[in-house]
SETIPA-430003 format. One record per residue (C-alpha): residue in one letter; x, y, z. Coordinates in steps of 0.2 Angstrom, whole numbers, padded with zeros to 4 digits, always signed. Layout:
N
AXYZ ...
END
This chain:
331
X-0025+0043-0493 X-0041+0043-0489 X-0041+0028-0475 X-0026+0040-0468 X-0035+0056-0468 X-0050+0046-0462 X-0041+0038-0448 X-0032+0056-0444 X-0052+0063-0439 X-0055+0048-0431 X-0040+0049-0419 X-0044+0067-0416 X-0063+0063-0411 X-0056+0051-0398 X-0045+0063-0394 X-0058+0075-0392 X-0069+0066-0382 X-0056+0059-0371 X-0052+0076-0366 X-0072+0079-0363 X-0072+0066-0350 X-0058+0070-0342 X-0065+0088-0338 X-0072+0087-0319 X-0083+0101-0307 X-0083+0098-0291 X-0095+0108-0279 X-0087+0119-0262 X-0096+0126-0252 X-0095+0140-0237 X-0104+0145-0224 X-0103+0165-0227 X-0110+0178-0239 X-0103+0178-0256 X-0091+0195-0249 X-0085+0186-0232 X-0066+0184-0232 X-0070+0164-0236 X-0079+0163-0250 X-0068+0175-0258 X-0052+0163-0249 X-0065+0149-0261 X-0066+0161-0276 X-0049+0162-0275 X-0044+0143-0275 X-0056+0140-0289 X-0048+0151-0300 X-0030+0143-0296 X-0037+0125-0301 X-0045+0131-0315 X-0028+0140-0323 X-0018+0123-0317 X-0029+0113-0326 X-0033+0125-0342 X-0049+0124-0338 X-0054+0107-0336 X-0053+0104-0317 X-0069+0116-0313 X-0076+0121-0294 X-0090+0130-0292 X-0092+0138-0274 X-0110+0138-0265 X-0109+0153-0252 X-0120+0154-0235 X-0121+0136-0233 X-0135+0134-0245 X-0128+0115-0251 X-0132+0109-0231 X-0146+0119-0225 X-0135+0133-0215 X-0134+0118-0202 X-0112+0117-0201 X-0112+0102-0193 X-0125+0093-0205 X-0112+0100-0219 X-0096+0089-0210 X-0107+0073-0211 X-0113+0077-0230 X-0095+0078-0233 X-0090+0063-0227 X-0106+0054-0235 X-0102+0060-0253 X-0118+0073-0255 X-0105+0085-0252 X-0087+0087-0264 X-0079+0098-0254 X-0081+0110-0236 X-0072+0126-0229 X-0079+0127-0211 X-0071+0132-0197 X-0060+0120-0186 X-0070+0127-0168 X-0084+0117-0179 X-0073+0102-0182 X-0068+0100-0161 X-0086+0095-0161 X-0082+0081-0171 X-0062+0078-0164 X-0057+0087-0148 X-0039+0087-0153 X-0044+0104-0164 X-0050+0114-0147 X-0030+0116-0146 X-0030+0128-0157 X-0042+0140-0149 X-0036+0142-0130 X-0036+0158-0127 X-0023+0171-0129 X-0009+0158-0135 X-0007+0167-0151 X+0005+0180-0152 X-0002+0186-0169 X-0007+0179-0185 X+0010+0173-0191 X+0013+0161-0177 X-0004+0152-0179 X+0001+0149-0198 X+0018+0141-0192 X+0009+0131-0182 X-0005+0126-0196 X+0009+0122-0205 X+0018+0111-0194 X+0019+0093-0190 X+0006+0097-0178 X-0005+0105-0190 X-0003+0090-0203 X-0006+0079-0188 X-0024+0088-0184 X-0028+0088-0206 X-0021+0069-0206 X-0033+0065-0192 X-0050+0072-0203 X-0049+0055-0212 X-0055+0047-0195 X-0072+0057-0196 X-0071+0050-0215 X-0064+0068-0223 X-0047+0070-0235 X-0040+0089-0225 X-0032+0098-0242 X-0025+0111-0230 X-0028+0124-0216 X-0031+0142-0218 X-0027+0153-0206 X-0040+0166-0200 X-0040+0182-0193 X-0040+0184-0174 X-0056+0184-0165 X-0066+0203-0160 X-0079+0205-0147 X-0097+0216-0154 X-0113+0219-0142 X-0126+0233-0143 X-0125+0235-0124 X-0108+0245-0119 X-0090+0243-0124 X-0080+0231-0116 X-0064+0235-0109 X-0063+0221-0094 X-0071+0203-0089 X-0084+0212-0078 X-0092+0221-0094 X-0097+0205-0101 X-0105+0201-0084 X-0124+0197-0088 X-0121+0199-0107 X-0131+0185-0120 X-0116+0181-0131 X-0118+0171-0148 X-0103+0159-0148 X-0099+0143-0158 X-0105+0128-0152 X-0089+0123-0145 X-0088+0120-0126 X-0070+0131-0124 X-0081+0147-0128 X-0094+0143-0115 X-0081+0142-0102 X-0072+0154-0107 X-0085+0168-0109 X-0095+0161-0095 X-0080+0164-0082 X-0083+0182-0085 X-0099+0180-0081 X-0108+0180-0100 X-0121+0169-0106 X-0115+0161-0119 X-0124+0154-0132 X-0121+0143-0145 X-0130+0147-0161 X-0126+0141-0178 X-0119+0158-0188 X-0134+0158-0200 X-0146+0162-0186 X-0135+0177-0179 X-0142+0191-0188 X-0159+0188-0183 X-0155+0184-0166 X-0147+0199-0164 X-0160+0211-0172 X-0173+0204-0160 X-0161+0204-0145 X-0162+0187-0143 X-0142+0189-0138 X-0134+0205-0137 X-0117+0202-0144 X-0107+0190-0155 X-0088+0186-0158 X-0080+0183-0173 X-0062+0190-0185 X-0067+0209-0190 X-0073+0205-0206 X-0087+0195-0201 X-0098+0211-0195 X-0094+0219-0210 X-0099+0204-0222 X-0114+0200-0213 X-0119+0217-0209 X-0119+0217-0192 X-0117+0236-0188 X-0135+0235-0192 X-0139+0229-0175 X-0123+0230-0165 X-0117+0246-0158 X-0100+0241-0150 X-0084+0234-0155 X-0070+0228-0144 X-0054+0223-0153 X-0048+0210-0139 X-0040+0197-0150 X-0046+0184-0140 X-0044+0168-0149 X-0039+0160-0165 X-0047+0149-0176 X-0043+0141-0193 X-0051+0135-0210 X-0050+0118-0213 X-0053+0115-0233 X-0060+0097-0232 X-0065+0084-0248 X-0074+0070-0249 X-0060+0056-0251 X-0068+0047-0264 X-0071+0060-0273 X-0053+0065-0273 X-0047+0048-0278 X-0057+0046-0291 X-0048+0061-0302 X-0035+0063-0312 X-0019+0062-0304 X-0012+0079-0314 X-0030+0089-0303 X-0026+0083-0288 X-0008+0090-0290 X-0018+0104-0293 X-0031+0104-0279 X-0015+0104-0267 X-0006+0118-0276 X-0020+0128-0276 X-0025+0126-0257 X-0004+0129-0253 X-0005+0145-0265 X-0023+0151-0259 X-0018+0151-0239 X-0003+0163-0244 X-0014+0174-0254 X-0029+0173-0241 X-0016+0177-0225 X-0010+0192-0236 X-0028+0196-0239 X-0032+0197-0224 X-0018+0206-0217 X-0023+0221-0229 X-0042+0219-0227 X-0043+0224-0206 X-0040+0241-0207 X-0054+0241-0222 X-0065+0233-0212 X-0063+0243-0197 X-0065+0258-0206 X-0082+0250-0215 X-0088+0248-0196 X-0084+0266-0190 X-0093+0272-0205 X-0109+0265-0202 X-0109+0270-0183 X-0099+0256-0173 X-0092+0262-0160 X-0073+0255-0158 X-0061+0252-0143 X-0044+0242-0140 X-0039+0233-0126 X-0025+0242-0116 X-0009+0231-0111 X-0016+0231-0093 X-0035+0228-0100 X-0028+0212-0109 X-0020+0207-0095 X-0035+0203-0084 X-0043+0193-0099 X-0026+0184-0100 X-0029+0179-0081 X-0046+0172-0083 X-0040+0162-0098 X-0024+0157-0088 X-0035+0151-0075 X-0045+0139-0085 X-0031+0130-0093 X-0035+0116-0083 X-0051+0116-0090 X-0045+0119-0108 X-0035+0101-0107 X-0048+0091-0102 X-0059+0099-0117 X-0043+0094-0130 X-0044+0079-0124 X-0026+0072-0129 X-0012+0078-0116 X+0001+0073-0126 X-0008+0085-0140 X-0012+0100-0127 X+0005+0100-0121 X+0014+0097-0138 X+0007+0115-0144 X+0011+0123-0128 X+0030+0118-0129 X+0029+0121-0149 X+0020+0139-0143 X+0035+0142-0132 X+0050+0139-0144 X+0042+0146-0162 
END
């Protein structure tokens, strides 16, 4: 009886401590404040995984980009060396790294939200997320983001020939330089962590970004002037470290893609529901806020329609380029 019960607690140590290792935390870092529409996106996810997993499958997120130094780019090639567990960045960042993702941000190809998570969600969206293993990256998914708002201190924008003359914070991604600088902008690439600085001492005199992003980073501080041109889209790309993601249990990386597939629905809704909140939040603390007309639009439409020349050539892949255009066309 004894050697039974004996050998029972034995079992259930081992037991025990099998179930000790087997609990995992893995790091995820963002490049926003710890209230920008991504890190709560991250928040989110984490507390999917952890419910899938009954708590044993862990992620802790690190907002601002404090895991790689605010330097985005620097965060990509952490990622693919294994400092990193896993990434949300943006894919106007990850063009720097493949061109093919440039095809997502041509101006004005959009229609709205919903179309730019069919086509995240399509075969040529698993082909961009299937081509991240090639910079040494496993793509979990791709969140949709919303569309991209103009904001300066100078005057509101209501055609091309406003933005003449005006230093513009862009990505570093050479689509936005061509495209802002046909109006006759500087642009100027700038990593996001050095924005609010540069625009309190007037270094630039305006930013672009999705709604949010002025409230989040407090940019009606030092911006005056909103202009709701929905100008381009971009997405998230929620990267891991493919070593990393091999070395787990197979019943967590179930999870990890459950989550990410679950947390793009709830981040799309989200956002959806957060604009009007976030618009509000800017016309409260003094933002002034205008909307392109139809006719407006339309001469930013030209400019773009002019440059698509220019907006191949930076994709890089034809056969990619004009892939989207015809899926554009039909979905």
């Amino acid at each position: 009886m004894k050697i039974s019960k004996l050998y029972g607690l034995a079992l259930a140590a081992t037991m025990l401590v099998a179930s000790i290792a087997q609990a995992e935390t893995l790091t995820l870092s963002t490049p926003d404040s710890d209230t920008s529409e991504i890190t709560l996106s991250a928040n989110k996810f984490a507390e999917l995984v952890s419910k899938k997993t009954d708590g044993k499958l862990k992620i802790k997120v690190f907002p601002n980009g404090t895991l790689y130094g605010g330097d985005p780019s620097a965060g990509v090639k952490q990622l693919a060396g294994g400092s990193l567990d896993m990434l949300l960045n943006s894919t106007s960042l990850y063009a720097t790294f493949n061109p093919k993702f440039t095809a997502i941000a041509i101006p004005y190809q959009f229609r709205d939200i919903d179309q730019l998570r069919v086509y995240l969600d399509s075969d040529l969206g698993k082909e961009l997320s299937t081509d991240l293993s090639k910079i040494g990256i496993l793509g979990l998914d791709l969140w949709s983001r919303p569309l991209r708002q103009i904001t300066n201190s100078k005057a509101p924008i209501k055609s091309p020939a406003d933005l003449k003359g005006m230093k513009l914070r862009v990505p570093n991604n050479p689509l936005w330089v061509e495209f802002f600088g046909a109006m006759g902008a500087a642009p100027t690439p700038m990593a996001f962590a050095e924005v609010y600085n540069a625009l309190q001492l007037k270094v630039v005199d305006g930013q672009e970004n999705p709604v949010n992003v002025p409230v989040s980073a407090k940019l009606y501080e030092v911006q005056k002037y909103l202009t709701i041109s929905n100008h381009i889209a971009d997405a998230w790309v929620l990267g891991m470290n493919p070593a990393r993601f091999e070395g787990l249990d197979e019943g967590f990386k179930t999870a990890l893609k459950e989550a990410a597939t679950e947390t793009e629905l709830w981040k799309a809704q989200n956002d959806a529901a957060d604009i009007d909140k976030s618009l509000e939040t800017l016309k409260k603390n003094g933002m002034e806020v205008n909307t392109l007309t139809d006719d407006e639009r339309k001469a930013f439409v030209e400019v773009a329609a002019g440059l698509s020349a220019k907006f191949s050539a930076l994709v890089k892949d034809q056969a990619f380029f004009d892939k989207t255009q015809a899926f554009l066309k039909t979905n």
